[in-house]
C-alpha positions as CSV (number, residue, x, y, z in Angstrom):
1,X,14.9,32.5,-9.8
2,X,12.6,30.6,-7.1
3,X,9.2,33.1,-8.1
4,X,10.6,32.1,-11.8
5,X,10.2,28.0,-11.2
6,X,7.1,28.3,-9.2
7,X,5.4,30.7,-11.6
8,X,6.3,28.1,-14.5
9,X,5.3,25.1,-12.6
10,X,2.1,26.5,-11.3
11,X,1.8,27.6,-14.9
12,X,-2.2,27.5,-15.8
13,X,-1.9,26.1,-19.1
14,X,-0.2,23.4,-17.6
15,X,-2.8,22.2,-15.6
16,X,-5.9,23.7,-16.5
17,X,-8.5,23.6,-18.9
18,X,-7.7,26.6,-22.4
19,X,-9.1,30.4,-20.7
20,X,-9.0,29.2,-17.4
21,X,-6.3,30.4,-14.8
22,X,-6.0,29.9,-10.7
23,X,-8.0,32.8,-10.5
24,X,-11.2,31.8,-11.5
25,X,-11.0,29.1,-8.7
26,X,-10.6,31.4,-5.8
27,X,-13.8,31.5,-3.4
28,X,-16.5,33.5,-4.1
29,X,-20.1,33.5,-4.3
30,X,-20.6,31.1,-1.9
31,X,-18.5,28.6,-3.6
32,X,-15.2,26.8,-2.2
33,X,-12.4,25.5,-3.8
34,X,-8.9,23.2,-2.9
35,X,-6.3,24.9,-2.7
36,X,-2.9,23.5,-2.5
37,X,-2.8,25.3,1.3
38,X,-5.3,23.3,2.6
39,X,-2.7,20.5,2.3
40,X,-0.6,21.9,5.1
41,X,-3.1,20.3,7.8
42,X,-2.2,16.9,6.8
43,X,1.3,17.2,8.7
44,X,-0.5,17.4,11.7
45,X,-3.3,14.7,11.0
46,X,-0.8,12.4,10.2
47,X,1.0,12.7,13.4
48,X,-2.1,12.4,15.2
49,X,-3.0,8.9,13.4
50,X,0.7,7.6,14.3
51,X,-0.4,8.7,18.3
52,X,-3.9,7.3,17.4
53,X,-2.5,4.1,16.2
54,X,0.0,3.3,18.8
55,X,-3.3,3.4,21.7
56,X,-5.3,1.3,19.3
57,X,-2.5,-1.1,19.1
58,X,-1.9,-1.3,23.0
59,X,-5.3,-1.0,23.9
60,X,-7.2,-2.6,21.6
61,X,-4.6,-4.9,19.1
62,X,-2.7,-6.7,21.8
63,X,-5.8,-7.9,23.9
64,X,-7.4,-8.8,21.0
65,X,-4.6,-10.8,19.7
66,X,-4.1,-12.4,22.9
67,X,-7.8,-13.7,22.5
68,X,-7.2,-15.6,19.9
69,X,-4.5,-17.2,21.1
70,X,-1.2,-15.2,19.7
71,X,1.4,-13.4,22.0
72,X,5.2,-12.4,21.5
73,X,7.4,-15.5,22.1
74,X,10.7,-14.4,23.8
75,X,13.9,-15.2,21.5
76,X,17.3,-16.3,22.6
77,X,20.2,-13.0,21.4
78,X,22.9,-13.6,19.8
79,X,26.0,-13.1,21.0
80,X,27.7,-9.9,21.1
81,X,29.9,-9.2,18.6
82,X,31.5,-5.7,17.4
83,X,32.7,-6.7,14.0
84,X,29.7,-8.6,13.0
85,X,26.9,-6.4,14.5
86,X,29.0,-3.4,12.3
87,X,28.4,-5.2,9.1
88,X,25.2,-6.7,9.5
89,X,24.1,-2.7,10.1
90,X,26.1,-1.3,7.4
91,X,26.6,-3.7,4.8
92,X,24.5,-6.3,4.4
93,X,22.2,-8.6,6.8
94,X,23.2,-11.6,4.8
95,X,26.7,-11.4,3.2
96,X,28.1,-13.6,0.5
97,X,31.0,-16.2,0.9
98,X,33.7,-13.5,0.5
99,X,31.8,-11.8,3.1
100,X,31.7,-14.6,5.6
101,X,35.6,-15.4,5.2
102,X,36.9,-11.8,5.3
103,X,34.7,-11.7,8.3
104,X,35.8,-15.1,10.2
105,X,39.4,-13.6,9.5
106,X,38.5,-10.4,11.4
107,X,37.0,-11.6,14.1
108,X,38.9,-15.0,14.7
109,X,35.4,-16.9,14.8
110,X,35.7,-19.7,11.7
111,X,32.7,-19.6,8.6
112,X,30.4,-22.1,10.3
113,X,30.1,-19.9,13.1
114,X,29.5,-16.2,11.5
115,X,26.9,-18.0,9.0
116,X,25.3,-19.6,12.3
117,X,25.7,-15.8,13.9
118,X,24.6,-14.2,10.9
119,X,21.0,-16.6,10.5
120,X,19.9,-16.2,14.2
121,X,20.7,-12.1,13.9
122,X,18.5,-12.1,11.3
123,X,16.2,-14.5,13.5
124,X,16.2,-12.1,16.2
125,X,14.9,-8.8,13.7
126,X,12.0,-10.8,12.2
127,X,9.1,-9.3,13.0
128,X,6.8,-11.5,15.4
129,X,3.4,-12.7,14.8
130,X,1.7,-10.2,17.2
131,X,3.4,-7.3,15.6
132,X,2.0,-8.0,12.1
133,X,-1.6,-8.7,13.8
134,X,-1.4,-5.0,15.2
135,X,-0.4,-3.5,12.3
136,X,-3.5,-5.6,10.1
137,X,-5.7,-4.6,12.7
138,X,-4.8,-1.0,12.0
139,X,-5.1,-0.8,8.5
140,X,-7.8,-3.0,8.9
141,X,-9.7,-0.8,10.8
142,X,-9.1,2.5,8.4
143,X,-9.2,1.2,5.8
144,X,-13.1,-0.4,7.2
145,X,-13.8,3.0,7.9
146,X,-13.1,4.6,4.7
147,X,-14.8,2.3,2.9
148,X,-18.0,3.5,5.0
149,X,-17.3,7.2,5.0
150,X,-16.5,7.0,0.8
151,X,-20.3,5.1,0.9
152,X,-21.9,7.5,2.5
153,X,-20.3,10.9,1.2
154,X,-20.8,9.3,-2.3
155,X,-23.9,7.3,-2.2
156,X,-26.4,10.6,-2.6
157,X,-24.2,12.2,-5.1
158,X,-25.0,12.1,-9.3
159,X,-21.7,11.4,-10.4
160,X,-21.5,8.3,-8.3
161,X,-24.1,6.3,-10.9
162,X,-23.5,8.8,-14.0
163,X,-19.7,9.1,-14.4
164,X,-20.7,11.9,-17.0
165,X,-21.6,13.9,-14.1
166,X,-17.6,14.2,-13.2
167,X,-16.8,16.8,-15.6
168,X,-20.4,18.3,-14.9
169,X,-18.9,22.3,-14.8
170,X,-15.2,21.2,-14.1
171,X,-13.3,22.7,-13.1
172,X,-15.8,25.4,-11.0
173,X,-16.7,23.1,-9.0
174,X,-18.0,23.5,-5.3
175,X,-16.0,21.2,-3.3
176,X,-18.2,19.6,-0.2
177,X,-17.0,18.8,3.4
178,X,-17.1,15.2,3.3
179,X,-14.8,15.3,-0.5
180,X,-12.5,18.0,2.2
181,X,-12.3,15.0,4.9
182,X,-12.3,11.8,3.3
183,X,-9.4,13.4,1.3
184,X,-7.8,14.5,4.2
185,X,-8.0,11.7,6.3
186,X,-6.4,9.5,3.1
187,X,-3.7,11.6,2.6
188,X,-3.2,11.8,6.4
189,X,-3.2,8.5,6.5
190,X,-0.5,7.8,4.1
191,X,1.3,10.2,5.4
192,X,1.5,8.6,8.9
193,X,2.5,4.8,7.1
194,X,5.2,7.0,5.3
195,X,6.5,8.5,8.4
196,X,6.4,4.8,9.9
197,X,7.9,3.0,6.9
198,X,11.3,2.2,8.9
199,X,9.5,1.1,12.2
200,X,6.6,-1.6,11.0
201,X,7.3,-4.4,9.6
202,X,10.2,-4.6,7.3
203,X,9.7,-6.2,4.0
204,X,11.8,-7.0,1.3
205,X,9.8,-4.5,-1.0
206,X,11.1,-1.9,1.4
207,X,12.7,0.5,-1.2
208,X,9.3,0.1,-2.9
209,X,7.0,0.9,-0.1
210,X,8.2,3.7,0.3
211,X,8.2,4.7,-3.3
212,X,4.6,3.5,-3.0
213,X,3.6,5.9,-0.3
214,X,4.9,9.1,-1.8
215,X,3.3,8.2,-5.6
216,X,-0.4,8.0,-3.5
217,X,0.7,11.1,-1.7
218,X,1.7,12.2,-5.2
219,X,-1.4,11.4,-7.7
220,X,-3.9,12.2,-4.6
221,X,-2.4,16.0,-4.0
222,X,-2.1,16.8,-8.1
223,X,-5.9,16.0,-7.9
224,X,-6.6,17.3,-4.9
225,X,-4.8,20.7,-6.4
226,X,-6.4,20.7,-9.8
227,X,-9.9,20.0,-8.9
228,X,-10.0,16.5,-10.2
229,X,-11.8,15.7,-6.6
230,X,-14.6,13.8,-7.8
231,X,-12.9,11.2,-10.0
232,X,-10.3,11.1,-7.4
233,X,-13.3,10.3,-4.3
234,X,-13.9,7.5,-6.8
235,X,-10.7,6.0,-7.2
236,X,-10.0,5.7,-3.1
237,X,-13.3,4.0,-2.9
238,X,-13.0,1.5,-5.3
239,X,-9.3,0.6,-3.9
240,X,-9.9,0.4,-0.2
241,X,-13.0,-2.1,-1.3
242,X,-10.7,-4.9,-1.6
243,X,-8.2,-3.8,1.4
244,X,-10.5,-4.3,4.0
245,X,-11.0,-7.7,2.6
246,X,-7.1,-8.4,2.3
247,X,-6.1,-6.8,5.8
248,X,-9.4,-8.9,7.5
249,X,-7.7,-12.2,5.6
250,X,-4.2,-11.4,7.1
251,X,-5.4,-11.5,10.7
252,X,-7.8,-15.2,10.0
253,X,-4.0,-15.8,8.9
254,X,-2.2,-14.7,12.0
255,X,-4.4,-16.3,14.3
256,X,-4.5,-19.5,12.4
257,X,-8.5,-19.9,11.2
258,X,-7.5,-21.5,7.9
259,X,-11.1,-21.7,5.9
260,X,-12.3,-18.2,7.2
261,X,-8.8,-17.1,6.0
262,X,-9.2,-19.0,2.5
263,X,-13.1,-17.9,2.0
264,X,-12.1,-14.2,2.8
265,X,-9.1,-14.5,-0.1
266,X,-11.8,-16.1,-2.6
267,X,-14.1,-13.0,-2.0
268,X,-10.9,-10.4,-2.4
269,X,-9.8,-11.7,-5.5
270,X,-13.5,-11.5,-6.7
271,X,-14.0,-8.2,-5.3
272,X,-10.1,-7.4,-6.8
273,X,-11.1,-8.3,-10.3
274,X,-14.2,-6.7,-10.4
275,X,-13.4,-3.2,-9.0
276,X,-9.5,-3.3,-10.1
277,X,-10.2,-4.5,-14.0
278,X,-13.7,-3.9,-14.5
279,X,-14.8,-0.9,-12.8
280,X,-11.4,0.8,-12.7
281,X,-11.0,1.1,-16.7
282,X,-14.1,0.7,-18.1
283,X,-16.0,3.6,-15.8
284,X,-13.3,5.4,-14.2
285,X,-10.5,5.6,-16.7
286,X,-13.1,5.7,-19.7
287,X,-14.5,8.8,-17.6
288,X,-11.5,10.7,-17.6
289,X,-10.0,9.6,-20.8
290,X,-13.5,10.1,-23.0
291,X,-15.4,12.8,-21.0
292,X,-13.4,15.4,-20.8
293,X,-12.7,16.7,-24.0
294,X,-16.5,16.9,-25.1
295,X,-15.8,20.3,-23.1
296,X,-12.2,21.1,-23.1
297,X,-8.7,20.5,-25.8
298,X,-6.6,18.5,-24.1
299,X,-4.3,20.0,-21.9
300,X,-0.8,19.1,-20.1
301,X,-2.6,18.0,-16.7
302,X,-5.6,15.6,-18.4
303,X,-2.4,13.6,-20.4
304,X,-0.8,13.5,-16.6
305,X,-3.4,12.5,-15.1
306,X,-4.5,9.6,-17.5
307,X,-1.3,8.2,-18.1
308,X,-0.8,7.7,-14.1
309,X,-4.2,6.2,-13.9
310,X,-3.0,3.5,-17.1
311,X,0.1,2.8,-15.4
312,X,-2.0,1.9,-12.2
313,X,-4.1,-0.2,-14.4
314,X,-1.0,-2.2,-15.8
315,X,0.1,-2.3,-12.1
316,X,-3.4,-4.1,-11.1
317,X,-3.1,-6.5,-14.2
318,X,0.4,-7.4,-13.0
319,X,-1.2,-8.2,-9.8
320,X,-4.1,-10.1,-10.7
321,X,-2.1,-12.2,-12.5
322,X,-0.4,-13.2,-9.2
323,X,-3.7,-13.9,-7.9
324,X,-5.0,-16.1,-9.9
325,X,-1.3,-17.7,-10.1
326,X,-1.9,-18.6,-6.5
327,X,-5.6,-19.8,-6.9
328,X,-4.2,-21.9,-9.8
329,X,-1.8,-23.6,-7.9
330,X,-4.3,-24.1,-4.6
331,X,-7.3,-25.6,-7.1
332,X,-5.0,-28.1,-8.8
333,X,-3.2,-29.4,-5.4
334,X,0.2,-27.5,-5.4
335,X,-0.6,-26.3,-2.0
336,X,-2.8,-27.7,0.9
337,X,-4.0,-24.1,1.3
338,X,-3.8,-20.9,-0.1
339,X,-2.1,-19.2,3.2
340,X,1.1,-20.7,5.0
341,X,3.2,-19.1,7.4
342,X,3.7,-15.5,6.4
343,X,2.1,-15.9,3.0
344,X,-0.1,-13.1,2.8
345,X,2.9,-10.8,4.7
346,X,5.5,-11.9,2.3
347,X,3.2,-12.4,-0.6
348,X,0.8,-10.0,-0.6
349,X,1.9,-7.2,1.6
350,X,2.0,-4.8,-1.6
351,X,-1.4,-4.9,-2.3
352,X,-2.6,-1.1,-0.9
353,X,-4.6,1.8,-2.4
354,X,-2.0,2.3,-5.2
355,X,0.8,0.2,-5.2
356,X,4.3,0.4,-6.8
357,X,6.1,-2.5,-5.3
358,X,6.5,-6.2,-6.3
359,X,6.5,-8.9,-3.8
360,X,9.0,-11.7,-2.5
361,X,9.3,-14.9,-2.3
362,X,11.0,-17.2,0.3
363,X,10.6,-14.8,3.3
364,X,9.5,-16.4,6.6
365,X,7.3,-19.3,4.3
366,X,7.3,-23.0,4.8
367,X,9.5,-24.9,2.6
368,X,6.9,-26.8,1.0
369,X,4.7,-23.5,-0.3
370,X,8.4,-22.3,-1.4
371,X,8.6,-25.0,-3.9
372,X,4.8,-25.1,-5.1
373,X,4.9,-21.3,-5.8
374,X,8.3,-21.8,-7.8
375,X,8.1,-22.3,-11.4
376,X,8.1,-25.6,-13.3
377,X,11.6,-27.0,-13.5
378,X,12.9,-24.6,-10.9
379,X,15.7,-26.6,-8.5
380,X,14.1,-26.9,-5.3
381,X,15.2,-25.0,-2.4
382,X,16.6,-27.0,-0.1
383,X,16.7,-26.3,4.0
384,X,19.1,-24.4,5.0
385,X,21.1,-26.0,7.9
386,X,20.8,-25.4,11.8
């Protein structure tokens, strides 16, 4: 029954080209393929980025964050109770008004103090300053570093200028040993945020996070297994462009350099729109959409792989719009400046090589942004009390 699923989903004319099978890709005269194997070694890169990240964080994160002026502040616990600490884990970290009176009755505190419990509880699990510095400078750092190894394994190469050059004798095609590492370390890498999802920095887009993580680790292993390595090369590339200029913004943010943080968001979006809507359909998609059948029918894997790549291009329309929502609102005086308190955290957070979450509003932000970033005609939200 198992040989009888795996034979069917590994079936060739799913996923390959008409008189191709797995077969012709095995190595042989001189010439190396992916295989779905070579996956297994991501398991242990990825636990060796979680061990690499948490001495870059101590050793290199902290002092640096201290430099610039930010540090954990100590906060005040709440007091212990059984009951409440048993729903706040279980149920929900910020109950309704049934919630709250069922509560007061069961622990013999009245509703003005389980709301006042129940707001500095959550108080206590926000995430401080420093930790969300460490975690920018991580990401900010890899994704840096990809950027410059993607450069430099792509820069020499043909299909990096003519996207024709792709499909050039797909899919017997040689893979090289920097397409082997810079998928390796990716996928490594996404496999390490993935296994960290619960400890960083909880967001409300939690659910989606993690639904973001395994679709990368998703689309990059179904190219990775079907040869697609090239167009997929291009793809990272043209994504962790603009990361390195969000995550670089986030920590001007954190450590409170207002017009370094706002020019670094004016040359993201730039660098957003131009790989994320220009570059993104009109070479890459048009690449694998057009190209490919000048050689082959379509198959099952080319209509997989296109339709995952046009629902990543609604994805980065969807977010643009947000950008230029917020430009919008800083250009005609809605907002002294584009990032408040927690902005870019609460706002932005979603923004990574492919994303599949949407963002929130209201988290951890200053009442005033809160209000300019609402709607027209929206109540405003008025301060909750101490």
């Amino acid at each position: 029954m198992i040989d009888t699923l795996y034979e069917w989903i590994w079936w060739d004319r799913f996923w390959l080209p008409v008189n191709l099978t797995w077969a012709d890709l095995e190595d042989r005269d001189g010439r190396v393929y992916a295989k779905a194997s070579d996956l297994y070694v991501t398991l242990p890169c990825a636990i060796a980025f979680l061990l690499v990240r948490y001495l870059f964080e101590r050793l290199i994160a902290t002092p640096l964050a201290a430099s610039v002026g930010i540090r954990e502040k100590a906060r005040l616990r709440v007091a212990d109770n059984p009951i409440l600490e048993l729903y706040y884990l279980s149920h929900s970290r910020n109950p309704g008004q049934a919630g709250i009176d069922g509560l007061s009755k069961k622990s013999g505190w009245c509703v003005r103090q389980v709301e006042r419990w129940f707001r500095k509880r959550r108080n206590q699990d926000r995430p401080g300053v420093l930790k969300k510095f460490r975690e920018a400078s991580w990401r900010f750092v890899f994704y840096l570093l990809a950027l410059i190894g993607g450069v430099v394994s792509l820069y020499d190469k043909e299909w990096f200028y003519d996207t024709r050059e792709v499909w050039n004798g797909f899919p017997k095609q040689n893979m090289l040993d920097s397409q082997y590492w810079y998928y390796i370390l990716e996928m490594s890498f996404y496999g390490s945020l993935l296994f960290r999802v619960t400890f960083d920095v909880k967001r409300k887009d939690f659910k989606e996070q993690i639904i973001h993580h395994l679709a990368t680790l998703t689309l990059l292993s179904f190219s990775w297994c079907v040869n697609y390595i090239r167009i997929g090369t291009l793809v990272m590339l043209i994504h962790d462009a603009s990361d390195v200029l969000l995550e670089s913004a986030k920590l001007f943010n954190y450590a409170k350099w207002e017009t370094t943080c706002n020019s670094l968001f004016v040359v993201f979006a730039i660098v957003f729109m131009v790989t994320r809507l220009i570059i993104f359909p009109f070479w890459l998609i048009h690449c694998t959409w057009v190209y490919p059948t000048l050689q082959y029918p379509p198959f099952f894997g080319y209509y997989f792989f296109n339709v995952m790549l046009v629902v990543l291009l609604f994805l980065h329309i969807f977010w643009a719009y947000l950008i230029l929502r917020m430009v919008n609102k800083f250009l005609f005086g809605k907002v002294s400046h584009l990032f408040g308190s927690g902005l870019f955290h609460s706002f932005f957070s979603i923004l990574h090589p492919f994303p599949l979450s949407q963002p929130s509003f209201g988290h951890n932000l200053p009442l005033s942004l809160v209000n300019a970033l609402l709607s027209p005609g929206t109540p405003m939200v008025e301060p909750a009390s101490a």
